[in-house]
N, C-alpha and C positions, 0 to 999 in steps of 0.2 A: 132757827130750828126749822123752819117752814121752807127756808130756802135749800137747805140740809136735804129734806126729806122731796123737793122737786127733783135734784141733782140724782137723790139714789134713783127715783123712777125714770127718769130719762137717761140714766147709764144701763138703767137694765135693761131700757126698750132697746136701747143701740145693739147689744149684747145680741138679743133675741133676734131683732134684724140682719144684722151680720151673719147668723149662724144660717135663719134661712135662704140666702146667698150665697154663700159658700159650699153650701153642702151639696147643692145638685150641680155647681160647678167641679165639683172636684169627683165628680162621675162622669163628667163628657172627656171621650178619648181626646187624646191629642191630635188635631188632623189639621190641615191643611185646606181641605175642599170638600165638600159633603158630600158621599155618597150620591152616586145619578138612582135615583128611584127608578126601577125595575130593573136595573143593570144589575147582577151577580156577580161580586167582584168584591175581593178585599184587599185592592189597592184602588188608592188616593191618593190627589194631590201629583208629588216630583213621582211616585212610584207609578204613575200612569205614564212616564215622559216615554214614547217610540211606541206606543200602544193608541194612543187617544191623539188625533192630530185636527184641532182645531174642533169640530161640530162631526168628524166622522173618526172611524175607526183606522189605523195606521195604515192595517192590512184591505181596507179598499182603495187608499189613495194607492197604495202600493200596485195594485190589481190594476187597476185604472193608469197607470203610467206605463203599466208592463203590454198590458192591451196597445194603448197608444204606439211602443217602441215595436211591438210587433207588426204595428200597420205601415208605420214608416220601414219597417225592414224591406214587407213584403212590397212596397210600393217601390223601394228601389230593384231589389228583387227582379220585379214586371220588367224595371225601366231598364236594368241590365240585360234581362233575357232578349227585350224589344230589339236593344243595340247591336245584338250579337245575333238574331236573326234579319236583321237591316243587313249589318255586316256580311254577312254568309249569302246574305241575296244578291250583297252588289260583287262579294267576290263570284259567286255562281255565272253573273252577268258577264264578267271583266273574261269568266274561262271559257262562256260559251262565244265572246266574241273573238279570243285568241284560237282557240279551235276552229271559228269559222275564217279565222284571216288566216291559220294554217294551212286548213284546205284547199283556199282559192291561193294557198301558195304553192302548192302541192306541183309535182310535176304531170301533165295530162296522164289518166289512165289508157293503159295501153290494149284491146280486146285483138284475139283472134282467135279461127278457126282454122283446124287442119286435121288429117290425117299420113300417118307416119307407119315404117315399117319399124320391126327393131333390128339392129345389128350385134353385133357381141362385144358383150359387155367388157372394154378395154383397161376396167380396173384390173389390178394386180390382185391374184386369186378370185377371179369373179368370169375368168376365161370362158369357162361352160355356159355361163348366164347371156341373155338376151337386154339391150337396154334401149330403152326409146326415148331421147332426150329432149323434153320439151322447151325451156330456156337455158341454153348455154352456160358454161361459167360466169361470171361477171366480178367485178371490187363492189359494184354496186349491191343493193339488197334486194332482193324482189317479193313483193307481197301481194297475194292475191287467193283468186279461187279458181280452182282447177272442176271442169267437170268432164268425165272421157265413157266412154264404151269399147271395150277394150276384146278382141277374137279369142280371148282367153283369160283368165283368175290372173292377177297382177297385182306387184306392190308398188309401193309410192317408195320416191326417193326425193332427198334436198338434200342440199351439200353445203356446207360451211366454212369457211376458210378463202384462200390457202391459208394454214396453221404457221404460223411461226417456229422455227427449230426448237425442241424441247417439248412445246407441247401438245403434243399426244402422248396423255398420258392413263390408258386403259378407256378412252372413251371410242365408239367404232370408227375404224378411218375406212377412207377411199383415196387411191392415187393412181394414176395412169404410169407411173415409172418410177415409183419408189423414193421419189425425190420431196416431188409438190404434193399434199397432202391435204386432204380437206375432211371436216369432222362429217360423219354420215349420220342422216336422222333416215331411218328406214321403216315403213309403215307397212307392218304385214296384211293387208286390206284384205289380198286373197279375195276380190271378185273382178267382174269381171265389166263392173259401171257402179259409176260413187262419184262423189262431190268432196275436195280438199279442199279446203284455206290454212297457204301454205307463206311459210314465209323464210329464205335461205339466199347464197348465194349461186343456185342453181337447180333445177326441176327435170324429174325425170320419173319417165317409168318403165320396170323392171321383170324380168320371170327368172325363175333359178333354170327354166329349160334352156334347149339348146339351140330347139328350132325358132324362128321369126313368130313374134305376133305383132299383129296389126292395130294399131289404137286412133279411136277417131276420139276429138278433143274440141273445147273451148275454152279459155281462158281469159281470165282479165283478171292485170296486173300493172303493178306500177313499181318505175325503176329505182329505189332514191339512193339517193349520196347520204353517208353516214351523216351523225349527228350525235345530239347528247341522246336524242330520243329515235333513232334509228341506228342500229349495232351490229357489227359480223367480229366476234371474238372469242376468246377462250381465258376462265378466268377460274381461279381455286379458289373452295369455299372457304370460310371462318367461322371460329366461332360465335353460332348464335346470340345475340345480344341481348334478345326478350327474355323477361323474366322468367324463370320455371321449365328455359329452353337450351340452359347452360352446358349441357352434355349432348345438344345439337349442333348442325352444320348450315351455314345458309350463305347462299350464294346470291346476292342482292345484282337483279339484271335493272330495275329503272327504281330510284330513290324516292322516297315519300317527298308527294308535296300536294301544295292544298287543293288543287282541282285534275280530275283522276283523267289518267291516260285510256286510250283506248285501243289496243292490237293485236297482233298477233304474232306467237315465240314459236321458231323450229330452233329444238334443243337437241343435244347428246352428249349423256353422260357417261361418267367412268363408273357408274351404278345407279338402283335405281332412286329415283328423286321424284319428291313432293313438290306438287306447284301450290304455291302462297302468294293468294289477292291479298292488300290491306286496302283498310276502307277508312279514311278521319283525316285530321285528328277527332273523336268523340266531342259532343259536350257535354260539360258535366251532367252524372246522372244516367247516359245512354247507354253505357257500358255495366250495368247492371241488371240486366233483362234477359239472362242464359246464354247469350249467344259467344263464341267464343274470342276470346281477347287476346291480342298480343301487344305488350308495353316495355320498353328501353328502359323504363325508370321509375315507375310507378307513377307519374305524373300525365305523359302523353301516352293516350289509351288509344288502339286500332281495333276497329273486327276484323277477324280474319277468316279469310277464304281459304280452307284447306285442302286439297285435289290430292289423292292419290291412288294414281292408275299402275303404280307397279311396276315401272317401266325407266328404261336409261334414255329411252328418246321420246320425241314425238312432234306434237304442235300443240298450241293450244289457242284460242281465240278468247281474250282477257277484257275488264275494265278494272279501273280497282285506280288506288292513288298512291300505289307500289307494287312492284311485284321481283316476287322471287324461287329461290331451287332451295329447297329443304331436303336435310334426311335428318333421321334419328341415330345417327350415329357420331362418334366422335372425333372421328377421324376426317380429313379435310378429300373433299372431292372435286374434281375437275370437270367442266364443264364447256363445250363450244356451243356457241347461240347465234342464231340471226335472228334480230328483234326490229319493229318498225310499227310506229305509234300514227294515230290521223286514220282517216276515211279511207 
């Protein structure tokens, strides 16, 4: 009986033990990790994974790598710019030394001093005119600078050609017998002392009178022999190639390339035409700054130089790393040139 009555007291102590065990377990959530103290979050545990990355938060590691990939960007960045201004330095180098072994290839410049009467002008319909001809016809090209004082108002003339059969086509000619034909660049100067930098195969000065004037002169000039980049020809324009120029005409006289020509064009057109320096190719970035741009493809970017004086003739004294005869129109124009690049 005695042992009866331990048994009931020590199953009911078990009882009562058990229950106060049980009962504040079966009030704790189910979790995984305990709550971080001060942290505001009701994810724990696998629902923290891509949030909580090791002792910091995901979104600094994140920050902190993206900081990093933007310093390597920008450090290659520098090291690309660096390369590409090396670059440019040593081709700058490589043009200013081919320009100076151009020069001292150059044929000697030729100066002199005269004075000359005129006689009558032996073009065909130019009878009445007076003309004073200062370098002869030539094959060669001649460029230079003309400076004169002249006993009366006087225009410039330079001659281009002889033209080949066909083309003349609406741009001004000159011929002594209706045969040989040379494209005419005619500069209404109308005074009577001025300085030209001229470039054609022939120099001369002109009055629509009948009587002689008298023209005292100097000059220097140099005579070359054609080339890729010294020219006497006649050429029809196409259509414009740059973007946004599609319904233009352009007559391309020396072709883009990386370090820029420097000379001077006596032109004549079959109307009037725009002259067009390009300047590049850009680098990236530099074509974005207002100035105006011309591009083949949306890829190689130029600025460009855009002249217009109104006019179907003239000269013009250029630098640029192309040049060309623009119009806005759509229709193809004709053009005679004497061009010549160098000192």
């Amino acid at each position: 009986m005695k042992n009866k009555s331990v048994f009931v007291v020590f199953f009911t102590f078990s009882l009562l033990l058990l229950g106060s065990i049980s009962g504040p377990l079966s009030l704790m959530p189910s979790a995984e990790a305990l709550k971080g103290q001060g942290v505001p979050s009701s994810q724990y545990g696998s629902a923290t994974k891509g949030i909580v990355c090791g002792d910091r938060l995901c979104s600094e590691v994140e920050s902190e790598v993206k900081k990093e990939e933007k310093k390597i960007e920008k450090k290659e960045q520098v090291k690309t710019e660096k390369k590409e201004s090396e670059k440019k330095k040593l081709d700058d180098k490589a043009a200013s030394e081919k320009a100076r072994y151009d020069e001292l290839s150059l044929p000697p410049r030729t100066i002199k001093t005269g004075t000359v009467t005129s006689v009558q002008d032996p073009g065909l319909g130019h009878e009445s005119h007076q003309l004073a001809i200062i370098l002869p016809p030539s094959e060669k090209v001649y460029r230079g600078l003309f400076t004169f004082t002249a006993s009366e108002d006087i225009q410039l003339v330079a001659l281009h050609g002889p033209l080949k059969e066909g083309e003349d086509k609406g741009q001004a000619i000159w011929s002594p017998d209706g045969e040989t034909k040379y494209a005419l660049t005619f500069v209404p100067l109308n005074a009577m002392a001025g300085t030209w930098q001229f470039a054609g195969n022939a120099l001369a000065v002109h009055t629509m009178n009948e009587d002689p004037f008298t023209v005292s002169y100097s000059v220097a000039y140099r005579e070359r022999t054609l080339s890729d980049t010294v020219k006497s020809e006649t050429i029809t324009s196409v259509q414009d190639p740059g973007q946004g120029h599609e319904n233009h005409q352009l007559a391309i006289i020396l072709p883009p390339r990386p370090y820029a020509y420097f000379g001077t064009l006596g032109f004549s057109a079959s109307e009037d035409v725009q002259l067009v320096a390009l300047h590049g190719p850009l680098q990236p970035g530099q074509g974005a700054h207002g100035q105006a741009i011309w591009t083949p493809d949306g890829k190689s970017f130029y600025a460009l130089t855009f002249v217009d004086k109104e006019t179907a003739m003239g000269t013009w004294q250029f630098t640029g790393n192309a040049v060309a005869l623009h119009t806005m129109n759509e229709t193809p124009f004709t053009v005679s040139y004497s061009v010549a690049t160098g000192q």
